[in-house]
C-alpha positions as CSV (number, residue, x, y, z in Angstrom):
1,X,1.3,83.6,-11.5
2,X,0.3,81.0,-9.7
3,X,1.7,80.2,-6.2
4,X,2.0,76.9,-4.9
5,X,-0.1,76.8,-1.4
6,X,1.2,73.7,1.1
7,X,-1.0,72.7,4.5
8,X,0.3,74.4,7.2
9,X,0.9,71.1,9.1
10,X,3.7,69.9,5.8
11,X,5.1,73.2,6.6
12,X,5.2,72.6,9.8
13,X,7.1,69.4,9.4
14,X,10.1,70.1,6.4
15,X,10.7,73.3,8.6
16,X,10.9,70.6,11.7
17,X,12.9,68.3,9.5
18,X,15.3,70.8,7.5
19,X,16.4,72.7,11.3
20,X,17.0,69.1,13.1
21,X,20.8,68.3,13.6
22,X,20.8,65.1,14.9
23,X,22.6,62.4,13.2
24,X,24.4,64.9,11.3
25,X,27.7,64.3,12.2
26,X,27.5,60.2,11.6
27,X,26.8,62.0,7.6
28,X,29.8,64.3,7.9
29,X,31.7,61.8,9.3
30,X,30.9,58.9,7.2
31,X,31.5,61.7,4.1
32,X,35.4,62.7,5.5
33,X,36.2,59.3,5.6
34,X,35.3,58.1,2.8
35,X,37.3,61.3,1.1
36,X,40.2,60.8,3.1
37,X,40.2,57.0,1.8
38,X,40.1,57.8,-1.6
39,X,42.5,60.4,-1.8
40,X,44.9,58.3,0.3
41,X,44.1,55.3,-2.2
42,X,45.2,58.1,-5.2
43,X,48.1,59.0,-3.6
44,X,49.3,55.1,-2.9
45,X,48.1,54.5,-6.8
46,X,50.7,57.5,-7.9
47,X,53.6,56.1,-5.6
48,X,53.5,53.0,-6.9
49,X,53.4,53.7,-10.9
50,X,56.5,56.3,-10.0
51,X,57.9,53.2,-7.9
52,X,57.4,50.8,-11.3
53,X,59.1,53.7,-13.4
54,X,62.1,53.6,-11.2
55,X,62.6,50.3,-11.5
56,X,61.8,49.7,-15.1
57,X,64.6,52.4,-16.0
58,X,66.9,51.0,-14.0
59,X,65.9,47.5,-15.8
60,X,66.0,49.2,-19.2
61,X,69.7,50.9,-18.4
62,X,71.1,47.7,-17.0
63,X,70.2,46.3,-20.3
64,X,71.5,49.1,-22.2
65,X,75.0,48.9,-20.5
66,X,75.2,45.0,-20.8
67,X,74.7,44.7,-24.6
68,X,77.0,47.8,-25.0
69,X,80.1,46.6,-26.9
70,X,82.7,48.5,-24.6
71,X,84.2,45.9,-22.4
72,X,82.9,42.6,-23.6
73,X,85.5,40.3,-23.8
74,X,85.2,38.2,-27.4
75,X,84.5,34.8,-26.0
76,X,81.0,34.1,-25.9
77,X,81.3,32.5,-22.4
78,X,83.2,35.2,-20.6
79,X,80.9,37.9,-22.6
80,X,78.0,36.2,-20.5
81,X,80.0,36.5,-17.4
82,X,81.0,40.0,-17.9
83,X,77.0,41.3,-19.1
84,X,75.8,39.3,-15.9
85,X,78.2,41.3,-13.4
86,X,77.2,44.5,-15.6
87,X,73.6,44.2,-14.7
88,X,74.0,42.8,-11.1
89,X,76.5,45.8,-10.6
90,X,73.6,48.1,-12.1
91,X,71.1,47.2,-10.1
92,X,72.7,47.1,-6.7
93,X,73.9,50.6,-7.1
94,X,70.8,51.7,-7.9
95,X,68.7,50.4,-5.2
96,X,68.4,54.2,-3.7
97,X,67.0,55.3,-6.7
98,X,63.6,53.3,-6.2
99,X,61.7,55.4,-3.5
100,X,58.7,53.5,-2.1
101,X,60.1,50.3,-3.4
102,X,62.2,47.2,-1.7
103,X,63.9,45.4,-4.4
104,X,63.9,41.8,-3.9
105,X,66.7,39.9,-4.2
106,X,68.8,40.0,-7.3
107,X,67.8,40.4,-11.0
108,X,66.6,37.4,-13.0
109,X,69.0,37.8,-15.7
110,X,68.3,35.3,-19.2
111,X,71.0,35.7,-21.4
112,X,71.0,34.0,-24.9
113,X,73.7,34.3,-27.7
114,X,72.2,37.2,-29.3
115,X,69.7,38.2,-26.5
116,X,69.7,39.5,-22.7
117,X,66.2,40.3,-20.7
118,X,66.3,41.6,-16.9
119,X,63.0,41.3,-14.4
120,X,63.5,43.2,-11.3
121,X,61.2,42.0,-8.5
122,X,59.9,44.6,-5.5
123,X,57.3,45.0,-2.8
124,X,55.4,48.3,-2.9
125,X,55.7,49.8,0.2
126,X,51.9,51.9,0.5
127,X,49.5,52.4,3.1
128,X,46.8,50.3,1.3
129,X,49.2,47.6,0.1
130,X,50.4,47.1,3.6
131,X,46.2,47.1,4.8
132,X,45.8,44.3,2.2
133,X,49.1,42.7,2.7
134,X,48.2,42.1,6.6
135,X,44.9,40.7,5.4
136,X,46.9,38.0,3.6
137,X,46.9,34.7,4.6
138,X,50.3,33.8,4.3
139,X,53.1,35.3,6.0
140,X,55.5,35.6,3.0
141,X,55.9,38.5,1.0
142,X,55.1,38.3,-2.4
143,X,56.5,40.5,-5.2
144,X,53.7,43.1,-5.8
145,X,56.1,44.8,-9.0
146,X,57.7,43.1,-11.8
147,X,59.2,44.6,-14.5
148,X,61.4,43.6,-17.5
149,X,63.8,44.5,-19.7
150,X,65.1,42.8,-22.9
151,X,67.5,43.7,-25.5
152,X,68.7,42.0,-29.2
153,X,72.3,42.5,-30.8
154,X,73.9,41.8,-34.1
């Protein structure tokens, strides 16, 4: 078997190289913080598609409970009235379901003869949305979830 012979002086220099310790911790550093980013950026992803769940099954049960028979009174304009207040009243008292969430506002409710659909509007509240939110420049908050509910009945 052949062994591989290297000049003393390359030797020399990778053992010189491979024992120096300068500039290490910039690497180390430069590694942690780019871990830490992305696992905060994974975590902030996950909070927000639990936040858009939240608030699309409270947009699919206000729906629900507005084209529900019980308690729709049979004229078609006091119906309207009475689904409207149905799905305002649903969504206010869940607000404290939706955890990393601020809903804004009340629900833009269409209502049709035969048809009802709900959009909820929210801000996310994460750490990286509120990096890139302060980068914005304007000063209003814009909805950064939307989600929407719709319903038919006979």
């Amino acid at each position: 078997m052949a062994h591989l012979v290297f000049p003393k002086r390359l030797t020399d220099r990778l053992a010189a190289y491979w024992s120096d310790m300068g500039g290490n911790m910039v690497v180390v550093t430069g590694i942690a913080t780019l871990a830490i980013a992305t696992a905060s950026f994974a975590i902030d992803y996950g909070r927000k598609g639990s936040a858009e769940t939240s608030l699309q099954k409270i947009a699919d049960s206000a729906v629900a409970a507005a084209v529900s028979p019980a308690g729709i009174p049979a004229d078609p304009k006091a119906a309207a009235e009475r689904r409207r207040e149905i799905i305002e009243n649903y969504v206010r008292n869940s607000r404290n379901d939706v955890t990393d969430a601020t809903l804004l506002g009340s629900p833009d409710i269409d209502l049709a003869s035969n048809s009802i659909s709900v959009t909820l509007l929210a801000n996310f509240e994460g750490t990286w949305a509120s990096i890139f939110n302060s980068f914005s420049s304007s000063k209003r908050k814009d909805p950064n979830l939307a989600v929407r509910a719709e319903a038919q009945w006979q």
